[in-house]
N, C-alpha and C positions, 0 to 999 in steps of 0.2 A: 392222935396226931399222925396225919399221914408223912411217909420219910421222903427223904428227896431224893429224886426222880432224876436230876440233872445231871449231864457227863462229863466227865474231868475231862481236860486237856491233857495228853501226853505231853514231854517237855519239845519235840520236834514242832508238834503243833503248834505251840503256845510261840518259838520261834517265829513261824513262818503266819500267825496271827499276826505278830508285831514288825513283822518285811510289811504285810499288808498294812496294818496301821498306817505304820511312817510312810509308805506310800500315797496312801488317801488322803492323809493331814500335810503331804508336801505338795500335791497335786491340787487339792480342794480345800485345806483348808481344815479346821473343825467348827466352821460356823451349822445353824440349823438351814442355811442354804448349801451348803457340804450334802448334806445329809439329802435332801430334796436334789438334787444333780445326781449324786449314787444312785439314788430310787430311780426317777426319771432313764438313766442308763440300764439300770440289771434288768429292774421292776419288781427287785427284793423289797419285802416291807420294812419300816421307818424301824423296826428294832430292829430286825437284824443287819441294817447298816451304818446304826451306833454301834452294834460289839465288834463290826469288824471296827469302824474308827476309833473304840476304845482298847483294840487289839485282845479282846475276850474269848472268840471268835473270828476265823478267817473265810471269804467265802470261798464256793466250792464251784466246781463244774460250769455251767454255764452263765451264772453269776460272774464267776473268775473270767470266762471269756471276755464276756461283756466290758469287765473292767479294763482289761489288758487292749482289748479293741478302742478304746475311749481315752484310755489316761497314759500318757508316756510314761509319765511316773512311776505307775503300776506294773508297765511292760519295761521298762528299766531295770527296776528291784529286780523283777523274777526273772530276768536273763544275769545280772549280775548272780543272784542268788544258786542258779543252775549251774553257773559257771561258763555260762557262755557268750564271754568279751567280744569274740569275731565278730556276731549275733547284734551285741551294742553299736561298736563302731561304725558297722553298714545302717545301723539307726538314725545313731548323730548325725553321721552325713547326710540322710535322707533330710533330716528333719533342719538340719543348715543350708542345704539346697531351696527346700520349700522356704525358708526365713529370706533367702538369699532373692530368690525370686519375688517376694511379697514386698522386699525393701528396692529393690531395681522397676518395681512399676509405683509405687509410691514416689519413687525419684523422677518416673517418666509424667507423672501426674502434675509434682512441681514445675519440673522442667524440662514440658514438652522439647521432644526431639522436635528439629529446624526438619522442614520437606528435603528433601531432596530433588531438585531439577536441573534442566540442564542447563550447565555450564554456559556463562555469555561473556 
């Protein structure tokens, strides 16, 4: 019987496995279209983005880019997680600016602004 070959998780890991979890499953979901969105983002294979969504496993390097570039979710977590609130706040307002502007042309779409001419 050959022995097992696999590597424990220190307990820091296994933390910062499950910031990534709850990230991916607030973000995406834990559907097997969850799973096919992650891939399609990192281009990690279909297991290793179940163990990050089952928090077993966290990804690393450019994987983690990928995710943090893609998922506010993800880049949330790991700026709360670091400790860097400032970092968040200029996020949110980014990201309620962009909401802000996407619901003020949906309102211009309803209702077309009136021309402007001149005055008779």
């Amino acid at each position: 019987m050959l022995p097992k070959t696999g590597r424990k998780l220190h307990l820091d890991e296994l933390a910062f496995a499950a910031i990534m979890s709850e990230a991916l499953v607030e973000g995406l979901g834990s559907t097997h279209q969850a799973v096919k969105i992650a891939m399609r983002w990192t281009g990690a294979s279909e297991r290793s983005v179940k163990h990050w969504l089952a928090g077993t496993h966290a990804p690393r390097g450019v994987h983690l880019l990928s995710l943090m570039r893609n998922s506010d979710a993800v880049l949330r977590r790991l700026l709360i997680a670091s400790g860097r609130s400032d970092a968040l706040i200029a996020l949110e307002v980014s990201l309620l600016r962009c909401r802000l502007v996407e619901t003020l042309a949906f309102l211009d779409k309803l209702f077309p602004p009136e021309p402007e001419g001149p005055d008779l």
